[in-house]
PATI-95715 format. One line per field, with one value per residue (C-alpha): residue number from 1; residue in three letters; chain; x, y, z. Coordinates in steps of 0.05 Angstrom, whole numbers, always signed. Example, Ala and Ser with C-alpha at 12.3 -4.5 7.8 and 13.67 -1.06 7.14 Angstrom:
PATI-95715
drenza: c(1, 2)
sepa: c(Ala, Ser)
marti: c(A, A)
east: c(+246, +273)
north: c(-90, -21)
up: c(+156, +143)
This chain:
PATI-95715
drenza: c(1, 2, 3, 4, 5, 6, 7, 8, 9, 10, 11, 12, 13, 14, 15, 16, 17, 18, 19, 20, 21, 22, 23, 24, 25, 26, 27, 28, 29, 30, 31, 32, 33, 34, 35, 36, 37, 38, 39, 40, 41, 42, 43, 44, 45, 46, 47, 48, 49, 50, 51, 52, 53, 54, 55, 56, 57, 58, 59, 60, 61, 62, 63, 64, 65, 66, 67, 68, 69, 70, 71, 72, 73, 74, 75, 76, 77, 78, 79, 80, 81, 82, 83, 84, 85, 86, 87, 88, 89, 90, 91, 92, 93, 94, 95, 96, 97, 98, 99, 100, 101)
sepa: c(Unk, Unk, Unk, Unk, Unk, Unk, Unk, Unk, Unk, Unk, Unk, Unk, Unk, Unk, Unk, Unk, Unk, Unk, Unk, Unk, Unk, Unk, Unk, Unk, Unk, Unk, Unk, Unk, Unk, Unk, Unk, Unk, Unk, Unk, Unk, Unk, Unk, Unk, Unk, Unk, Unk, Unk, Unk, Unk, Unk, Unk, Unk, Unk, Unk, Unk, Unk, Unk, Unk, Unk, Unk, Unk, Unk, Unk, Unk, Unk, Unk, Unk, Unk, Unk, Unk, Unk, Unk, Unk, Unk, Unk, Unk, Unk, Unk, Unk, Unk, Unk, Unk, Unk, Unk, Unk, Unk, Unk, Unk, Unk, Unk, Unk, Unk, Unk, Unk, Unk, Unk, Unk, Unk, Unk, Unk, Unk, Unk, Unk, Unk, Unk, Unk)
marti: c(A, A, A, A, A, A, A, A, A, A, A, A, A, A, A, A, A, A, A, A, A, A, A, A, A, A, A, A, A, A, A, A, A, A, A, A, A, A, A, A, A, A, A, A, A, A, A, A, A, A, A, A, A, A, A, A, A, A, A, A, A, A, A, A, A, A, A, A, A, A, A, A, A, A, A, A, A, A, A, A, A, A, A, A, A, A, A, A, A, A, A, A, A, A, A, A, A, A, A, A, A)
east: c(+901, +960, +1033, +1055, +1129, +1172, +1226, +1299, +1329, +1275, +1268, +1348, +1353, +1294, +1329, +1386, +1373, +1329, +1399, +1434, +1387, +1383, +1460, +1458, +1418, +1460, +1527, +1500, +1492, +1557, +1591, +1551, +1564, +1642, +1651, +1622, +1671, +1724, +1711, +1701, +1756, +1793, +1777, +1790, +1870, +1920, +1952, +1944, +1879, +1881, +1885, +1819, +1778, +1813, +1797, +1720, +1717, +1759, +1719, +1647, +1671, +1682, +1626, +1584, +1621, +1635, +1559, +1513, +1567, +1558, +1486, +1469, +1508, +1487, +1409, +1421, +1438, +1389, +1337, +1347, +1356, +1285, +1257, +1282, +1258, +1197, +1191, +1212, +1150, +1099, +1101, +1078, +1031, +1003, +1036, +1013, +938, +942, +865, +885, +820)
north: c(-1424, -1372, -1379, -1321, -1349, -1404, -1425, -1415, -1476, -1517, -1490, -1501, -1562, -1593, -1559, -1576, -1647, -1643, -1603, -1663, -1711, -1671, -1664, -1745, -1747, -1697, -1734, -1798, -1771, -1733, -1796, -1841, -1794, -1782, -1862, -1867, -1804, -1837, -1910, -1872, -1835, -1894, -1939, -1883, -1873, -1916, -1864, -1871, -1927, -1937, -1857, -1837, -1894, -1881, -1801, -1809, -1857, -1812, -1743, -1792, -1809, -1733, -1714, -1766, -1741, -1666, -1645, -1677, -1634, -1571, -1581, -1592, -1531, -1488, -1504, -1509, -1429, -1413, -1436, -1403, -1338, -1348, -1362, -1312, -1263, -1296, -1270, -1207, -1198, -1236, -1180, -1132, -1176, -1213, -1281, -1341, -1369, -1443, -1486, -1554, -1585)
up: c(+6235, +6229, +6227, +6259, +6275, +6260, +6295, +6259, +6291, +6274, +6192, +6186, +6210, +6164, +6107, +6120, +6122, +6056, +6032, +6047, +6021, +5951, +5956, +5959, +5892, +5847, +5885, +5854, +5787, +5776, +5805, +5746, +5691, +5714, +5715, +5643, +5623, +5658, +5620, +5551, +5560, +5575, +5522, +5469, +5491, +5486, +5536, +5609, +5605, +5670, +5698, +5661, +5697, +5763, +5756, +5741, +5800, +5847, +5822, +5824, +5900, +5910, +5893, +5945, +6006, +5984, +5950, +6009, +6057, +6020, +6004, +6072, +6106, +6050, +6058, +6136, +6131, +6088, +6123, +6183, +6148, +6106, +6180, +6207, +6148, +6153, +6221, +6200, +6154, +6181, +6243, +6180, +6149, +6202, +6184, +6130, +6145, +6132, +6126, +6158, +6151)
């Protein structure tokens, strides 16, 4: 079997969903390691306790809503473009042969 074309549409919006699922993963980590900066940094100062543990949560909240956004428009374009390049050369090179035995 060859792939001679794939559809743009289609190839952005799988990648754009895995975009948003990966975006969902490195959210949750930022958002645990800016909670643990926030509480350290809290505990250490006598100074404004309360702001450091407020900031890590606030930035650790950012980053669940703002990185699966960005992840997912980012990897939405670039999909369609590698499609669409894909395309592009597989007119040249007669497309990918895939063995789906």
């Amino acid at each position: 079997m060859v792939i001679r074309r794939v559809n743009p549409m289609s190839a952005a919006k799988v990648s754009g969903a895995l975009g948003v699922l990966l975006g969902l993963v490195i959210g949750a980590c930022i958002s645990l390691i800016a909670l643990a900066a926030g509480a350290s940094m809290a505990a250490s100062s006598d100074e404004g306790a309360g702001l450091g543990a407020f900031g890590g949560m606030l930035f650790g909240a950012g980053a669940i809503i703002v990185l699966p956004i960005f992840y997912g428009v980012f990897m939405f374009v670039m999909g369609a473009v590698q499609a669409a390049l894909y395309n592009f050369a597989a007119k040249w090179t007669g497309g990918l042969e895939v063995d789906a035995s």
